[in-house]
BAMARKE-874604 format. One record per residue (C-alpha): x, y, z; residue number from 1. Coordinates in steps of 0.001 Angstrom, whole numbers, always signed. Each point is the difference from the previous one (the first is absolute). Example, Ala and Ser with C-alpha at 12.3 -4.5 7.8 and 13.67 -1.06 7.14 Angstrom:
<pt <+12300; -4500; +7800>; 1> <pt <+1370; +3440; -660>; 2> 
This chain:
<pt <-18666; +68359; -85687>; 1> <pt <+2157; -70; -3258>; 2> <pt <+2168; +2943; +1330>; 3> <pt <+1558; -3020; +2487>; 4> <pt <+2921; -2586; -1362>; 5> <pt <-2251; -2774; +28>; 6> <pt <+2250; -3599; -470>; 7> <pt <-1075; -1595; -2944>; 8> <pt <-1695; -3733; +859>; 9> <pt <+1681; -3184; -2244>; 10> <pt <-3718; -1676; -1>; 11> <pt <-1904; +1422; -2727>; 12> <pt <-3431; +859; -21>; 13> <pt <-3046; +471; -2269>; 14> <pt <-2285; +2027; +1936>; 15> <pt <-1100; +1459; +3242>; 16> <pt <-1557; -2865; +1553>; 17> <pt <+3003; -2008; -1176>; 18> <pt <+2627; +1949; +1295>; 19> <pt <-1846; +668; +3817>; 20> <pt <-83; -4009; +213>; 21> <pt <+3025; -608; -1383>; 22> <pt <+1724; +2058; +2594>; 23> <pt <-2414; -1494; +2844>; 24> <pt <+1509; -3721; -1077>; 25> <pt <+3700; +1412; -264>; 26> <pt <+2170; -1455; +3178>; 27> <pt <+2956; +2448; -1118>; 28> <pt <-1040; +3265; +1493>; 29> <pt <+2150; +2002; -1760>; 30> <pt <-2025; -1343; -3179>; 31> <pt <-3469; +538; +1589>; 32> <pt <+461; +3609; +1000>; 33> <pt <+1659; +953; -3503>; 34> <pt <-3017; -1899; -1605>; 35> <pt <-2383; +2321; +1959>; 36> <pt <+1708; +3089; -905>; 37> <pt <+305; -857; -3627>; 38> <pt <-3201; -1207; -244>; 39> <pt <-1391; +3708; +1968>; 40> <pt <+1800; +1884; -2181>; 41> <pt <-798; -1824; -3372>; 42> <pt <-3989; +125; +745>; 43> <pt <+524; +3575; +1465>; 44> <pt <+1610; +486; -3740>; 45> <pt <-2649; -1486; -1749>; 46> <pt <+2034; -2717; -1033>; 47> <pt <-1480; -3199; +1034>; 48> <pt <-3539; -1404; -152>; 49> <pt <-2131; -1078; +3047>; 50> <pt <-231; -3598; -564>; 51> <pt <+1157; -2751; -2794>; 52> <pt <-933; -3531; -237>; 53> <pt <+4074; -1109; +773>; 54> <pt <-963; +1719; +3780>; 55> <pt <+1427; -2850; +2261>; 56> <pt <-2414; -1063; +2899>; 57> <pt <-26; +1608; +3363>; 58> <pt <+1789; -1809; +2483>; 59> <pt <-1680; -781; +3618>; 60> <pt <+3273; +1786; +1658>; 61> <pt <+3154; +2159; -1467>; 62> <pt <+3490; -1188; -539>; 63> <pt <+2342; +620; +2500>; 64> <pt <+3408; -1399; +557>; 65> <pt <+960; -2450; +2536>; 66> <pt <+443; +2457; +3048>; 67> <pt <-1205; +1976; +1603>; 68> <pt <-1671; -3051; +2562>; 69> <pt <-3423; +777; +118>; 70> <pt <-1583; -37; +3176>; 71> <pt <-3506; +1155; +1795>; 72> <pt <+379; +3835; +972>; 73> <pt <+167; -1071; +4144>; 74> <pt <+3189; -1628; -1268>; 75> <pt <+1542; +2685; -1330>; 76> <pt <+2716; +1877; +2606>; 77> <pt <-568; +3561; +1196>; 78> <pt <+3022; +1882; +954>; 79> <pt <+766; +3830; +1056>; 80> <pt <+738; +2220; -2954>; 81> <pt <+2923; +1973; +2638>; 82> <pt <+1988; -3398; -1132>; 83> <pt <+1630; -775; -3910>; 84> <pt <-1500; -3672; +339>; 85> <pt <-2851; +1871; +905>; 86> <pt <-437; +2185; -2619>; 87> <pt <+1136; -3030; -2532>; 88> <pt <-3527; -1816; +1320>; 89> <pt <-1465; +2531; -840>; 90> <pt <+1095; +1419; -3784>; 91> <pt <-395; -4046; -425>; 92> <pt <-3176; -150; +1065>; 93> <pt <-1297; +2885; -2072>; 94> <pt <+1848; -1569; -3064>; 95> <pt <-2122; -3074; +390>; 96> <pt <-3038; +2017; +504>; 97> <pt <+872; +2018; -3854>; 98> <pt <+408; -3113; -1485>; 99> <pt <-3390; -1532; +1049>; 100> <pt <-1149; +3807; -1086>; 101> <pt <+1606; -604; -3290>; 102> <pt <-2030; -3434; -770>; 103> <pt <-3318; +1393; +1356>; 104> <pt <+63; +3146; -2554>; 105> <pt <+1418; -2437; -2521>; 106> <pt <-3253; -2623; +710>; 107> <pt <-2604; +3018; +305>; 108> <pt <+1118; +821; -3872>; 109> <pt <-283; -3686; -963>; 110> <pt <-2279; -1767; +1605>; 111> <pt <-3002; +2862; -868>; 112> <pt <+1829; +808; -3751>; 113> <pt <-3583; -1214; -1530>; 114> <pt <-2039; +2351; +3143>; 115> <pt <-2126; +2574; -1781>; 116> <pt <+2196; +3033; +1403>; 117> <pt <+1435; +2479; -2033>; 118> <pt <+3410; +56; -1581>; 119> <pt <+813; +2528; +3030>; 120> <pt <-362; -2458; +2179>; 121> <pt <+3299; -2125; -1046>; 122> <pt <+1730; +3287; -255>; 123> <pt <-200; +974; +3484>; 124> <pt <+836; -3648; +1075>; 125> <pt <+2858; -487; -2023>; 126> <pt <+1361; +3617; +1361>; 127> <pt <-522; -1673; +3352>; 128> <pt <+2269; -3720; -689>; 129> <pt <+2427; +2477; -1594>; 130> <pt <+728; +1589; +3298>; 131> <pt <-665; -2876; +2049>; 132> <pt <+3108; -1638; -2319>; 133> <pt <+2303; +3262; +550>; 134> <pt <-1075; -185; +3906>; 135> <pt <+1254; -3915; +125>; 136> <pt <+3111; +1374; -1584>; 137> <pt <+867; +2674; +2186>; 138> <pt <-8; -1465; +3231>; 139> <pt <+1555; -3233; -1585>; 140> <pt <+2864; +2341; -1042>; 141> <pt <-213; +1668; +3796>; 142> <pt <-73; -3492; +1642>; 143> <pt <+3086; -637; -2326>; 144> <pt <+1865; +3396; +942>; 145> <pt <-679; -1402; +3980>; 146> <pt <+1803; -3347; -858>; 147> <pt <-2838; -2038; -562>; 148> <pt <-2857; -1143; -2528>; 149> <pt <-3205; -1094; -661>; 150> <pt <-878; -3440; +1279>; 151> <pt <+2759; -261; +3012>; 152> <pt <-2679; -69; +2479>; 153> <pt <-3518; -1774; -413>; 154> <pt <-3567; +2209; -835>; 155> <pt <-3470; -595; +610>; 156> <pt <-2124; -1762; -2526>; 157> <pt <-3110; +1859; +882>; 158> <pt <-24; +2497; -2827>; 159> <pt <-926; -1586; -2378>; 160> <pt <-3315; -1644; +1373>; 161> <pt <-1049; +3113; -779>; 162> <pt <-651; -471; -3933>; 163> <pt <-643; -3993; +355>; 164> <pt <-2878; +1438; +2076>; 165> <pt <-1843; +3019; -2649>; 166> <pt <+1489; -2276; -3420>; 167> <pt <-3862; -66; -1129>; 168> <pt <-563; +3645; +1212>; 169> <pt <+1631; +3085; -1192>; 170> <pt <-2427; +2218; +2624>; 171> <pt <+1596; -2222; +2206>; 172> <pt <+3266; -116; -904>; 173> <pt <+0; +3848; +277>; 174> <pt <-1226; +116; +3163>; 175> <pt <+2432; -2161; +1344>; 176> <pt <+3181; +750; -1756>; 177> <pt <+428; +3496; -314>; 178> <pt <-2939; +969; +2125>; 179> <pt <+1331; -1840; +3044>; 180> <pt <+3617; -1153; -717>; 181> <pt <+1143; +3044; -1820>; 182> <pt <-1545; +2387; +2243>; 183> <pt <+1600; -1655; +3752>; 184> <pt <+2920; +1274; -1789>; 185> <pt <-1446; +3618; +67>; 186> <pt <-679; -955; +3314>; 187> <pt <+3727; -1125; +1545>; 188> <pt <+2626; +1490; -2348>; 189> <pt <+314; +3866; +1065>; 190> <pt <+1262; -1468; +3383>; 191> <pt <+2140; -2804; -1434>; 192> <pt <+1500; +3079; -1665>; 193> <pt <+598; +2297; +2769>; 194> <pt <+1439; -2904; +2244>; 195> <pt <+2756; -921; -2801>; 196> <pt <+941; +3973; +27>; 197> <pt <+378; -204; +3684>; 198> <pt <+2398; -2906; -261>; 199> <pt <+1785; +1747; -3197>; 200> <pt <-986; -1964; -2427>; 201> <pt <-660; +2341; -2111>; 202> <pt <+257; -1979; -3180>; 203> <pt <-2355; -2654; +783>; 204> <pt <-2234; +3383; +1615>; 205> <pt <-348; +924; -3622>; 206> <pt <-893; -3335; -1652>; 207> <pt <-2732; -140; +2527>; 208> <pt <-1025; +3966; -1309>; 209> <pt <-210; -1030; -3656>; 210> <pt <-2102; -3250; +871>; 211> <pt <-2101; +2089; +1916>; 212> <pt <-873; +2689; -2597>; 213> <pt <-434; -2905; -2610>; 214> <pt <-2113; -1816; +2211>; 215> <pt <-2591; +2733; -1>; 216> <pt <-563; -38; -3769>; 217> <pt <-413; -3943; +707>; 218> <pt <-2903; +744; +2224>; 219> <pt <-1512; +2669; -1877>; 220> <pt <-149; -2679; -3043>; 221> <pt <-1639; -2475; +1898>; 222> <pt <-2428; +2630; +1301>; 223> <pt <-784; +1459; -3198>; 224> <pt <-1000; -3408; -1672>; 225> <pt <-1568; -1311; +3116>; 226> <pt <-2335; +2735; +138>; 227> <pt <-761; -564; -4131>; 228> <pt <-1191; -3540; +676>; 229> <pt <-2210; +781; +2723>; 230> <pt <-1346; +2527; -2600>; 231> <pt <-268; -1550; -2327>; 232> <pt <-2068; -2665; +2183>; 233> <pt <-1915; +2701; +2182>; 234> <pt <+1463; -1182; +2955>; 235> <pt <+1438; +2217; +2723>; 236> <pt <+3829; -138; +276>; 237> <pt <+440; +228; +3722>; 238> <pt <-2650; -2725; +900>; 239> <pt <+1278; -1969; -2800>; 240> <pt <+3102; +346; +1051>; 241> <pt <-471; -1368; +3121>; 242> <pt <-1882; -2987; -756>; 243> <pt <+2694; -1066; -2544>; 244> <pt <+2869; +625; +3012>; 245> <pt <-2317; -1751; +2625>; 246> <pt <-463; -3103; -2872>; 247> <pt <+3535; -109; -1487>; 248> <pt <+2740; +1493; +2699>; 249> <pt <+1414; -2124; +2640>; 250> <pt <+596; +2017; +3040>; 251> <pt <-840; +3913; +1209>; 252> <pt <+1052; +3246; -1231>; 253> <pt <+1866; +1719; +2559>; 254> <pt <+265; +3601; +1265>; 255> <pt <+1694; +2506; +142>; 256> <pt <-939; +1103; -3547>; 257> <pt <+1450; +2333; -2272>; 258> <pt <-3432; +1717; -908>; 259> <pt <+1412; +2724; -2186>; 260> <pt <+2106; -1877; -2372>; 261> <pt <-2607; -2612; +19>; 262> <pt <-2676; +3226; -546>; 263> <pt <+2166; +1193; -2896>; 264> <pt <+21; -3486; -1773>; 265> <pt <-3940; -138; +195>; 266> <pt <-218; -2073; +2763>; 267> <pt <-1935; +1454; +2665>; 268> <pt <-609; -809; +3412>; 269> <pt <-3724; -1481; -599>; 270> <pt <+1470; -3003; -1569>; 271> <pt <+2409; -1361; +2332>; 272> <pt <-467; +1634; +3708>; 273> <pt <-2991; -2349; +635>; 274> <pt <+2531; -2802; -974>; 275> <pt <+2601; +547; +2549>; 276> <pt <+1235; -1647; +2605>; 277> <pt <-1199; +2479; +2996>; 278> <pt <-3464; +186; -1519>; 279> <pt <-395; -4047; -71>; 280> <pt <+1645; -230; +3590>; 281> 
């Protein structure tokens, strides 16, 4: 992490816990992804303790600025990526989706700081809002290079039901989050990726590739931690995992699925082909 310029945040911040909620409040997302990186890098450096009594409180939803509209998801326009405004919808929608990403790894780190989980644990989810914060950036700076930016266009407010929903359950919030959320993205990118070649967009293309190859790391970390709870418990992963989707997830998962990225992050296809949408129709 430490090998990338990371922007240096103006708020400072006393410890782990601290810095993740400090970022989570900050409206000024220039400030909130620079707090993320600093904050992964100092605790990656041994720098910076877990918690500290100054730790501000955990707000019920993150700062944002005043646009983009939020909106429910039906709301939200689908266009052809063969078109710029097109491809614009899209780069804006997947910014919108890394920010969310950014304030979910941010709340998994402090909301369960005080979780009996090893040190380890807040390692591999502060590697995880680092990227998150240099995926926001780099379509922000490709929407930017199109002629536009984030917030012209309204987003769906769905996301981030998703850790109102598991805040009392890190088995949960694992299942849900990077289990479910992270993984779709396994699921839909490689083809987002080939159709933005085919129009020549080969600069977006390769945004897409590096959130892609990140994304499975994301995965695998929720995996790996997913399956030491249920260990830790005696439970069995794939069962658990489904009653915590089937309890805590609004809506199906979908096929087609990418089984061998998904297989490669440790999520195999006894937890979630049960789930999907052809085998509940």
């Amino acid at each position: 992490m430490s090998e990338i310029a990371v922007s240096q945040p103006t708020t400072p911040f006393h410890s782990l816990r601290g810095a993740a909620t400090l970022a989570i409040l900050s409206a000024d997302l220039d400030e909130k992804t620079a707090l993320a990186q600093a904050a992964a890098v100092r605790w990656q450096e041994r720098r910076l303790s877990l918690r500290s009594p100054l730790d501000p409180a955990l707000p019920e939803r993150p700062g944002r600025p005043v646009k983009p509209e939020l909106v429910p998801p039906k709301a939200v326009e689908k266009r052809s990526l063969h078109t710029l405004p097109g491809r614009i919808a899209l780069l804006h929608a997947l910014a919108h989706i890394e920010l969310n990403a950014v304030d979910l790894a941010l709340d998994i780190v402090a909301r369960f700081a005080s979780e009996p989980v090893p040190h380890s644990f807040f390692d591999g989810w502060m590697r995880v809002a680092f990227e998150e914060a240099k995926h926001f950036r780099m379509v922000r700076d490709r929407l930017r290079d199109l002629g536009a930016d984030y917030g012209d266009m309204p987003a769906h407010d769905g996301l981030w039901q998703a850790a109102h929903s598991t805040r009392n359950d890190l088995t949960a919030r694992l299942a849900v989050v990077p289990l479910i959320l992270e993984a779709r993205g396994l699921d839909v990118t490689p083809a987002l990726q080939d159709k933005m070649r085919q129009t020549g967009d080969l600069e977006s293309a390769e945004v897409l590739r590096v959130i892609y190859e990140d994304e499975k790391g994301h995965v695998a970390v929720g995996a790996k931690w997913f399956r030491f709870l249920c260990a830790r418990e005696k439970r069995d992963p794939a069962a658990t995992f489904q009653d915590l989707v089937r309890a805590n997830f609004r809506g199906q998962l979908k096929a087609p699925f990418n089984d061998v990225a998904r297989a490669e992050a440790g999520l195999t296809p006894s937890f979630y082909r049960v789930l999907s949408s052809k085998n509940n129709s």
